[in-house]
C-alpha positions in Angstrom: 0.0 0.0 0.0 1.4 3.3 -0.9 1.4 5.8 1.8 -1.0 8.6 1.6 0.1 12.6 3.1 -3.7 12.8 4.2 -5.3 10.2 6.7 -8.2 8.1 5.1 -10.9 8.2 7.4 -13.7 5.5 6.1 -17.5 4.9 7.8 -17.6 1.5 8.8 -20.9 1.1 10.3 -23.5 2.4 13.1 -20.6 3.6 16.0 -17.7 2.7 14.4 -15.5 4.5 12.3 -11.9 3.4 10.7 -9.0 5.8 10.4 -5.9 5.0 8.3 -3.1 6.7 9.0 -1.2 9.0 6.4 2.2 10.4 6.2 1.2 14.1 7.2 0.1 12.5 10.4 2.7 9.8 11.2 4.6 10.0 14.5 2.2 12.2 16.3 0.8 10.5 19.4 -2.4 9.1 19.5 -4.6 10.8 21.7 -3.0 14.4 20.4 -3.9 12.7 16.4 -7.5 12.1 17.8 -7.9 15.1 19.3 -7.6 17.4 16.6 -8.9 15.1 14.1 -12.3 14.8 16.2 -12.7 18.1 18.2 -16.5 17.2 19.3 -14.9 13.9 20.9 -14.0 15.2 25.0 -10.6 14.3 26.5 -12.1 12.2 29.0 -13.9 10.0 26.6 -11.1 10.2 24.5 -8.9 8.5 27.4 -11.5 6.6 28.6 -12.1 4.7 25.1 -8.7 3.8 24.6 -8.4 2.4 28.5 -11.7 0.4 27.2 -10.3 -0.7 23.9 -13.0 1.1 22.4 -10.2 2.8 20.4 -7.9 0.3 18.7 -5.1 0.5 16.5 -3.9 -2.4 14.0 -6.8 -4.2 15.6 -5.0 -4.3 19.4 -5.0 -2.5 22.4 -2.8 1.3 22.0 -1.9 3.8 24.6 -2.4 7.4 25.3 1.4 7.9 23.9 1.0 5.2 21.0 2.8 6.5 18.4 1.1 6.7 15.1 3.2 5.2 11.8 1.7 5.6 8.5 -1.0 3.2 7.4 -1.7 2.5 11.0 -5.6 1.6 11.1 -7.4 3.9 14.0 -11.2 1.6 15.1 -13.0 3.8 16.8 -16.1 2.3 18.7 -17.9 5.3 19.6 -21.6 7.3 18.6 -21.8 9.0 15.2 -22.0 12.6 17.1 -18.3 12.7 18.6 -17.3 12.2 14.9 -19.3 15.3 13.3 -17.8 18.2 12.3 -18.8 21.7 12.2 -18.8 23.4 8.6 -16.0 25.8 8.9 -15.2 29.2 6.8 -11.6 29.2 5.8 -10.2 32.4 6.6 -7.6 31.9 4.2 -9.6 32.3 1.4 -10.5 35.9 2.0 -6.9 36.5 1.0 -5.8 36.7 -2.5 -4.4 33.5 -4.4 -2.1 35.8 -6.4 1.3 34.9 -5.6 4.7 35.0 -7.5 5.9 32.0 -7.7 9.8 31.1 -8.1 9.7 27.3 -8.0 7.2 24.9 -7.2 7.2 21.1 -6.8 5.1 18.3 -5.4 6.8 19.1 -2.1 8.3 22.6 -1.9 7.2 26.2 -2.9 9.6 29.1 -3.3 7.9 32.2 -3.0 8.8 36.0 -4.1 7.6 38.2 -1.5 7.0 41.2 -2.2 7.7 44.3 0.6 4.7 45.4 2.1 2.8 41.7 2.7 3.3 40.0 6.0 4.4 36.9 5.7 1.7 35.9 8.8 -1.6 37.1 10.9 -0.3 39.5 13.4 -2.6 41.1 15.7 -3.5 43.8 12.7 -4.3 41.0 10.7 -6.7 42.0 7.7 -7.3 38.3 6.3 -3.9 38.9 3.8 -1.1 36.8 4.9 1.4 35.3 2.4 0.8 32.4 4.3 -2.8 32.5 3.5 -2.3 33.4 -0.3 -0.4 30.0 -0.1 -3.2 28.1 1.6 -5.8 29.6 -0.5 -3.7 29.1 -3.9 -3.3 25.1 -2.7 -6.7 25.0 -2.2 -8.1 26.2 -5.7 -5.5 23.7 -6.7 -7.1 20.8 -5.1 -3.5 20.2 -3.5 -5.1 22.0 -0.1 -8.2 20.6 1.5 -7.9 20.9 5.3 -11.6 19.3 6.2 -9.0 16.2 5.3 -6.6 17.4 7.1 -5.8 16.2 10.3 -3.6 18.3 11.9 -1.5 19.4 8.8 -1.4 22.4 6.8 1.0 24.2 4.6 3.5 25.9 6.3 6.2 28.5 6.2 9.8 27.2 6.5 11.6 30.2 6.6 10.2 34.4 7.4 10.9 37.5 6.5 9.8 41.1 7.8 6.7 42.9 6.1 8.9 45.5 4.6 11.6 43.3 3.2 11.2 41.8 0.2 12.3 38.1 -1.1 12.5 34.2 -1.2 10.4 32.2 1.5 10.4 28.9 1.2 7.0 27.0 2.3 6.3 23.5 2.6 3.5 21.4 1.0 3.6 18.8 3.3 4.9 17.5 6.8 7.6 15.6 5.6 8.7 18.4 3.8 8.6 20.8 7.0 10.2 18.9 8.8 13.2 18.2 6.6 13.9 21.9 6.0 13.5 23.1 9.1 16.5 21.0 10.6 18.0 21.8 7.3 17.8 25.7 8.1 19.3 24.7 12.0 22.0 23.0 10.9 22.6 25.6 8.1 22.8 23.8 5.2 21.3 26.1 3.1 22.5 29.4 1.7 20.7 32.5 1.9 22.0 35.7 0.2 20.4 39.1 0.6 21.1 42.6 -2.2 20.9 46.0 0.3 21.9 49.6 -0.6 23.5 51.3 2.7 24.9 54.9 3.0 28.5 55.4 1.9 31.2 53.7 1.3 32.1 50.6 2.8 36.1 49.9 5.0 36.3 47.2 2.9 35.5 45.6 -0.3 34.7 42.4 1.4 34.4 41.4 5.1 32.7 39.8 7.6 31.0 41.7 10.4 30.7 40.1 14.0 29.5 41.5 17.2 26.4 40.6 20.0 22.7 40.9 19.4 20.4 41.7 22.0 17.0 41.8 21.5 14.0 44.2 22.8 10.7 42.4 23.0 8.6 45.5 23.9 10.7 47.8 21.3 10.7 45.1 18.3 14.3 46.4 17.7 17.5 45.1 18.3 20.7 46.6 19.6 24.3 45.6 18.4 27.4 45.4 20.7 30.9 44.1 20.8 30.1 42.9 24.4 28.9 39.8 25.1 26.1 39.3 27.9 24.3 37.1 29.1 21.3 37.8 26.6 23.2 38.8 24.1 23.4 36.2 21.0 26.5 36.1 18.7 26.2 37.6 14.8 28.3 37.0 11.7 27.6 39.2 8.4 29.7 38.4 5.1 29.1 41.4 2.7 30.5 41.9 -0.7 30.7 45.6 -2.6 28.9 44.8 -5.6 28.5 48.9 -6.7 29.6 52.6 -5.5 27.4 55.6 -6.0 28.5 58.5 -4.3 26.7 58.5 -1.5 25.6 54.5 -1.8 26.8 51.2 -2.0 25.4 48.0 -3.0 26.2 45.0 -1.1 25.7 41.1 -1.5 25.3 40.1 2.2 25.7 36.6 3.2 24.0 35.4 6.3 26.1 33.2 8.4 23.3 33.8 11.3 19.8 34.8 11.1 18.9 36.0 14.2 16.0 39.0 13.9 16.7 42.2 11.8 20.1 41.0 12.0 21.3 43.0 8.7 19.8 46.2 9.2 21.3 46.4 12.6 24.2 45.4 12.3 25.4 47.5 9.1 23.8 50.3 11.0 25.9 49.6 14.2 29.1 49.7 11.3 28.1 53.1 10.1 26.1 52.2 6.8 22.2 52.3 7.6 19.9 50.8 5.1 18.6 52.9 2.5 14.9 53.7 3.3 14.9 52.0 7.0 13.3 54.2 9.2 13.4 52.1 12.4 17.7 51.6 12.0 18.3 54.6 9.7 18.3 58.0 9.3 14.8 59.7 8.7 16.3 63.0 7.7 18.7 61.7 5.2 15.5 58.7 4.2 13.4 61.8 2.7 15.9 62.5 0.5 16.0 59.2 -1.7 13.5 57.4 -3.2 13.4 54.5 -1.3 9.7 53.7 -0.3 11.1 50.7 2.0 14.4 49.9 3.2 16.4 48.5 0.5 16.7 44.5 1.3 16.2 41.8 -0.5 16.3 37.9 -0.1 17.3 37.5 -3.8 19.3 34.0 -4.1 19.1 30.9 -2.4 21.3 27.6 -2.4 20.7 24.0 -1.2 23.8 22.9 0.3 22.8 19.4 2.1 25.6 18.2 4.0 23.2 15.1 5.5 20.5 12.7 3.5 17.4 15.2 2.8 15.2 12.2 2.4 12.6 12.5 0.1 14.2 16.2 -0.7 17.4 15.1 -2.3 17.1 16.3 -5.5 17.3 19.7 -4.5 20.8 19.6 -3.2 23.3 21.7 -4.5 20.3 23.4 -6.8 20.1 27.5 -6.8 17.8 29.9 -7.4 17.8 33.9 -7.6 15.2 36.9 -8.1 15.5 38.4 -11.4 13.3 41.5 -10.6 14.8 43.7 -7.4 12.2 46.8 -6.7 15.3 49.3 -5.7 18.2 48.0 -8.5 16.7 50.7 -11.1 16.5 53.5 -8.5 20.1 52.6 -7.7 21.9 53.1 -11.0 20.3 56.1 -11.3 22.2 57.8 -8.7 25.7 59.3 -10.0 
């Protein structure tokens, strides 16, 4: 039998219902996989049918901690109204399906963001996520339908802030997710960002370091050469790409992605942003033409150093933006 991402659930007659595991749901406990897959079922039943063997899996007795493999079979002995599900409305589709897309697979999405869209709901939220373009464009797709869905649903693997623009990368299914996102701890994948700052840089090419500290109730960050006890280390590889002569335009390579790490950190050197307001200069900001601070995730590169599974075929592959909002603006300068 070939394993589905979606679990199969099947009616198999008055009080009983049969639930075959698939690979979005595999390795989840049991009583966490019911749970969400049957929200009118209450914990206490829940726990109390499995201590019964009204709950069986592969036909035997299962525990509160069984974990789930794929094509496990789930009996559930229980009445036809803990198994009813309310008709939702999917907020995601009040968002837009318009997305541009830079590479898409049966597993993987890469996504140009553009600046401006956040990339989830915040507390602001205005039912337009990049997350929910994603879910909404899977879902006109067929690829996306989450009254099948367990617990699952596409999912961001990497983030980037609202007024940044560039590659996110967004998984299709859990395998997938979980793949890239020890991939993206252990580093083995490359991430290079285009920036204009103000002047000229020390150096043609270099690598920054210093000590981040972070400010919950400010949302900023503040650079050192000090390390403290909060403080979290930071290495930025830039490359001069292109003088102007008040500008420069950097490659930056981030060795560690810790939040708003770039724009900190070249401010703390003496070379703000172009156009960031929160790490820059406002005064000298109104005088270019730079509606949002001039970053961009433009290239990416798969750089496996371990077995990526059923994602091997992307090692070693690359992919870039072709169209930067603030390259134009740039040359235009003398």
């Amino acid at each position: 039998m070939q394993p589905s991402y979606k679990p199969v659930i099947l009616l198999s007659g008055d009080y009983m219902k049969t639930v075959i595991i698939g690979t979005n749901d595999a390795g989840q406990r049991l009583d966490k996989f019911l749970s969400k897959t049957f929200p009118n079922l209450p914990m206490s039943m829940l726990y109390k049918s499995i201590r019964k063997k009204d709950i069986k899996c592969n036909g035997k007795r299962c525990e509160n901690s069984t974990r789930l493999k794929v094509n496990d079979v789930l009996t559930l002995y229980l009445k036809d109204e803990f198994f009813q599900k309310e008709a939702k409305e999917y907020d995601f589709l009040k968002a837009p399906a318009k997305l541009n897309i830079l590479y898409e697979d049966c597993n993987l999405m890469l996504l140009d963001k553009k600046p401006g869209l956040i990339v989830h709901p915040d507390e602001n939220y205005h039912f337009d996520s990049l997350i929910a373009r994603i879910q909404h464009y899977l879902y006109d797709k067929g690829e996306y339908r989450p009254e099948q869905e367990a617990s699952f649903a596409p999912a961001l693997i990497n983030r980037i802030d609202r007024n940044t623009g560039g590659i996110v990368m967004a998984a299709k299914n859990a395998e997938t997710l979980r793949i890239m996102n020890e991939k993206v701890k252990q580093r083995e994948i490359d991430k290079y960002y285009l920036c204009i700052v103000h002047g000229h840089m020390p150096k043609q090419e270099d690598t920054l370091k210093g000590y981040l500290e972070k400010n919950e109730n400010q949302n900023r960050v503040y650079i050192s050469q000090r390390s403290t006890s909060r403080a979290k280390s930071i290495y930025t590889r830039y490359r001069v790409l292109e003088e102007k002569s008040a500008y420069s335009l950097l490659e930056i390579e981030l060795l560690t992605g810790r939040t708003h790490q770039i724009r900190a950190h070249l401010a703390s050197a003496g070379h703000p942003l172009a156009g960031d307001g929160k790490y820059g200069t406002n005064t000298i900001n109104r005088t270019n033409p730079f509606r949002y601070q001039a970053l961009y995730s433009y290239k990416l590169r798969f750089s496996f150093q371990t077995p990526a599974g059923i994602l091997d075929y992307l090692n070693q592959k690359e992919f870039a933006v072709r169209d930067v909002w603030f390259l134009k603006e740039f040359r235009q300068f003398p």
